[in-house]
N, C-alpha and C positions, 0 to 999 in steps of 0.2 A: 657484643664485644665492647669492652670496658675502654671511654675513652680518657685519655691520661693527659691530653694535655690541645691545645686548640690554638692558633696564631694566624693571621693573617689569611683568614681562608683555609687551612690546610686544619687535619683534623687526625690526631696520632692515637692512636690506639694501639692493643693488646690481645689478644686471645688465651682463655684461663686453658693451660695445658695444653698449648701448642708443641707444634716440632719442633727441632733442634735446626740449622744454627739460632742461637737467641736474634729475635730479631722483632722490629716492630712495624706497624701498618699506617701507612700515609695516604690520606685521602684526600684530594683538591677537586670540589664538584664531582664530572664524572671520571677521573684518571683516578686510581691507584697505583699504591707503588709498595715492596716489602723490602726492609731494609736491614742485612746484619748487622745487630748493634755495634760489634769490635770492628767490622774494616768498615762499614758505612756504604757498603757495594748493593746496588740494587739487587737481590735476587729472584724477584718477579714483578711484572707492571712495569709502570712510565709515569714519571709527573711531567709537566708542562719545566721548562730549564729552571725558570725565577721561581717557582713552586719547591722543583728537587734540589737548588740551592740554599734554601731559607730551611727546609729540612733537615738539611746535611748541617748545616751552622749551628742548629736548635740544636742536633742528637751528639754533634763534638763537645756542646756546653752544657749537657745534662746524661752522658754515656754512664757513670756509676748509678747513676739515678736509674737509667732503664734497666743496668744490667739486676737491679735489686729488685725490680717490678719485672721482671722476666723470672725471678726466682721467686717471688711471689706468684705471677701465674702460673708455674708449672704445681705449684706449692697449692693451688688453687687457693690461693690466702687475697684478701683484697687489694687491690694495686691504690699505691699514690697518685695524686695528680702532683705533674711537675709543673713546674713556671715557665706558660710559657716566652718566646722569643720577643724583646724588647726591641 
């Protein structure tokens, strides 16, 4: 799983040809978490709060960035790394 972008412990990734809704994968040590890129809603897993916040801030301030790399993985074409959170 192609990782796109790394910050504060937290480790964002993609899957080439995944399901549908677009969405992408959060990992902090041992929690994950899958998150729809357009509402930003958990849909499967748990981060730790200050983990699934710093996530949620990263994916408002880089959302066309993913939804391009979500159309790339399905596209099976290679994903960007986005910048991550400052």
């Amino acid at each position: 799983m192609p990782e796109i972008s790394r910050f504060y412990g937290i480790v964002i990734t993609m899957y080439f040809g995944d399901h549908n809704p677009p969405h992408f994968h959060a990992r902090y040590g041992d929690d994950k978490a899958e998150y729809d890129i357009r509402t930003l809603e958990i849909l499967a897993g748990s981060l730790p709060k200050r983990a699934h916040l710093l996530a949620v801030e990263w994916a408002l301030e880089h959302r066309d960035e993913l939804l391009k790399n979500w159309e790339r993985a399905v596209s099976m074409a290679a994903l960007e790394k986005i910048k991550p959170l400052d």
